[in-house]
N, C-alpha and C positions, 0 to 999 in steps of 0.2 A: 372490518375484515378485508383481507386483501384478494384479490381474485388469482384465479389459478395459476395464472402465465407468471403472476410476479412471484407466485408463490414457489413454481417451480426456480425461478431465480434464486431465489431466497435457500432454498433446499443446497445449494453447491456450498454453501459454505459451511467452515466446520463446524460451527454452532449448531445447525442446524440439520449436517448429513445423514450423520449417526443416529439422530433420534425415532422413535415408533412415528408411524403414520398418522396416530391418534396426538402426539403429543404436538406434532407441526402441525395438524390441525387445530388444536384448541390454540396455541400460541398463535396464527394466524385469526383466529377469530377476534381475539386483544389485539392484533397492531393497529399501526393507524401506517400510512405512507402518506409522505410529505416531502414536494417538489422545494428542489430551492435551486434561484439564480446564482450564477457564480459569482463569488465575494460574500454570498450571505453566508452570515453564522450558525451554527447548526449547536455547539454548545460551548462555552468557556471555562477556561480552566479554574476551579475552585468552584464549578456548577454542582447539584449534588447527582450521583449518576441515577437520572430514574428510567432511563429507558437503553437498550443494548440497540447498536444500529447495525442495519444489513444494505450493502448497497444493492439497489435496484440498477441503478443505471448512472453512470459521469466516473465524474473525481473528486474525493473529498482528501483533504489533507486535515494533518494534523499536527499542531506546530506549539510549542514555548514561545516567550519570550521573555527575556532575558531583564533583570534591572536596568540597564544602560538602552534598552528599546530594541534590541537587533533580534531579528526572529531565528529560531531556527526550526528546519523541518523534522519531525520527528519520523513520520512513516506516511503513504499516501494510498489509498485503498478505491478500490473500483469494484464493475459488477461481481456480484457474488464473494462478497468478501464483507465480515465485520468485523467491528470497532468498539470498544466499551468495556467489554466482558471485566475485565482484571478490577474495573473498578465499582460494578455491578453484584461482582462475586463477595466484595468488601460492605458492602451498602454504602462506599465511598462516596467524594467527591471524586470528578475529573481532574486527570493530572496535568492533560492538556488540552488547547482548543480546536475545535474541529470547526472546517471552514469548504465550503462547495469551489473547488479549482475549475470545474466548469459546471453548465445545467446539470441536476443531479436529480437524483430520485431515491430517497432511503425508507426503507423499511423500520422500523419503530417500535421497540418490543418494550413493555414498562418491566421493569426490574422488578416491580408485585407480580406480576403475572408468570415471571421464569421461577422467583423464589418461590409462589403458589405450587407450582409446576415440580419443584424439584423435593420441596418437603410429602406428596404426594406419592412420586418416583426417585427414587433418591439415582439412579442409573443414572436420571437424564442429566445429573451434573458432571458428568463424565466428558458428553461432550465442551461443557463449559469450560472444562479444564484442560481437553487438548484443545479448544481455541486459545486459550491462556496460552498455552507453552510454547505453540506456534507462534503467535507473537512476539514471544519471549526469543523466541531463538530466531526470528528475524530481526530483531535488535542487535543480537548478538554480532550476526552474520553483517551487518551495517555497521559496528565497531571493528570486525576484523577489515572488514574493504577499507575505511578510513585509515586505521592503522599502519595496514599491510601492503595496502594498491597502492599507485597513482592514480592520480585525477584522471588522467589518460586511461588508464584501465578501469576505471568506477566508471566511465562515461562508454566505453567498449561493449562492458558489462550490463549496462543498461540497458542498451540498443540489442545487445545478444537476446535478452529476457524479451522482446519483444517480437522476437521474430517469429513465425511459425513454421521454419524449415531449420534443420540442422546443416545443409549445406547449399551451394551454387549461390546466385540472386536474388535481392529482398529487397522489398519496401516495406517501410513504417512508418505509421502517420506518430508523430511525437505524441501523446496523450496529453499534453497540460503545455503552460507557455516555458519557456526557456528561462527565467526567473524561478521559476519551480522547480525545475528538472536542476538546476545551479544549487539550489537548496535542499535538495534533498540527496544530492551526491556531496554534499561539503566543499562546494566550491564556489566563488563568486562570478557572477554572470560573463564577468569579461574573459575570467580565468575559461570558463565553459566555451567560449568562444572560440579562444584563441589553438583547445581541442580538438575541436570540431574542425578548423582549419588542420593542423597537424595531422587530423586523423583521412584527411584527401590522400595522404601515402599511404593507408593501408586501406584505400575503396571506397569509402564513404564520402559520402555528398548529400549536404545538408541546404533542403528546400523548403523555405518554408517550415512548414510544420512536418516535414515528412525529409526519412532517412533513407537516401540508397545505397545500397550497401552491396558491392561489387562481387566480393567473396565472406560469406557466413565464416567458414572454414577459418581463412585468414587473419579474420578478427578475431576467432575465437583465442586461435593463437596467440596473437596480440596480447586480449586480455589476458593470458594462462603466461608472459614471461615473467620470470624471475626477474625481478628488479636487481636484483643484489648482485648476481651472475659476475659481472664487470669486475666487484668487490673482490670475491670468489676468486677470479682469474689473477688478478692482482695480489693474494695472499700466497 
């Protein structure tokens, strides 16, 4: 059983918001938490899913790889946020493998004890299923960026989602190393680089692991131009 503090962690995400008081207790009574260093494996793809994860605390990613060896990232998840459900819901395998991007700490719910859970209250799949879609349409919303952005603006984008002001002055500590952040925006580490240089004309100065960020506002902009515009003007 997990103790109160992590439980209330555990409670922010959608899995687990929605549900009675009684029901995240008796699920918290079934977990287990389990600390893992960063590089270690949490589970591989073609594992069968037996247990739905909640982040306590770090970065986990989650990644493919490809026949020819080359990874890609799939989605990366942090405090109060889980991972699993879509293939839990199925009494599946994982579709792909999840791996600690830094010290992490997850929460750990056996896929018997939700299905126990949900054939008892049938309600409580409710939740399961807007964690499902939420998922789902963060996928989506990372094909339209790919598609639709540039690299310059998925990287804009990124750093906006981090900020906790909507205008003036910011710092942000990057969350995971620059190889990661390269991979999960669809771009290669030098491409990412050479970004972050470019992006010194609209404020940003990258230290380290930490983004300053002159004008919110401006970048927002940044992120929000039409690309096409130019095209536009020219027709």
């Amino acid at each position: 059983m997990i103790d109160s503090n992590l439980k209330e962690i555990a409670r922010q995400s959608l899995l687990l918001r929605n549900m009675p008081e009684d029901a995240i207790d008796r699920l918290a009574r079934e977990s287990t938490t389990r600390n893992f260093r960063r590089g270690e494996t949490v589970f591989m793809q073609g594992e069968a899913a037996q247990a739905i994860h909640v982040v306590l605390s770090g970065w986990i990613k989650l990644y493919r790889v490809s026949p020819n060896g080359a990874e890609a990232v799939v989605n990366v998840f942090t405090r109060g946020q889980s991972f699993g459900e879509a293939a839990a819901l199925q009494n599946d395998s994982y579709p792909v493998s999840a791996e600690a991007a830094t010290e992490s700490r997850l929460m750990q719910i056996p896929t018997r004890a939700l299905f126990a859970l949900v054939r008892e209250n049938p309600e409580t799949a409710m939740s399961m299923l807007a964690s499902t879609f939420h998922h789902l349409h963060s996928l989506i919303s990372q094909v339209e960026q790919l598609k639709a952005h540039s690299g310059e603006q998925r990287v804009a984008e990124f750093l906006l989602a981090l900020c906790p002001v909507d205008e003036g002055t910011c710092t942000v500590t990057l969350p995971y190393d620059k190889v990661l952040i390269a991979g999960r925006l669809g771009l290669k580490p030098e491409s990412l680089s050479r970004i972050f240089s470019r992006l010194r004309n609209h404020g940003v100065t990258i230290r380290k692991n930490h983004a300053l960020i002159a004008d919110v506002r401006a970048l927002r902009a940044r992120a929000n131009e039409d690309e096409s515009e130019p095209w536009n003007v020219a027709l």
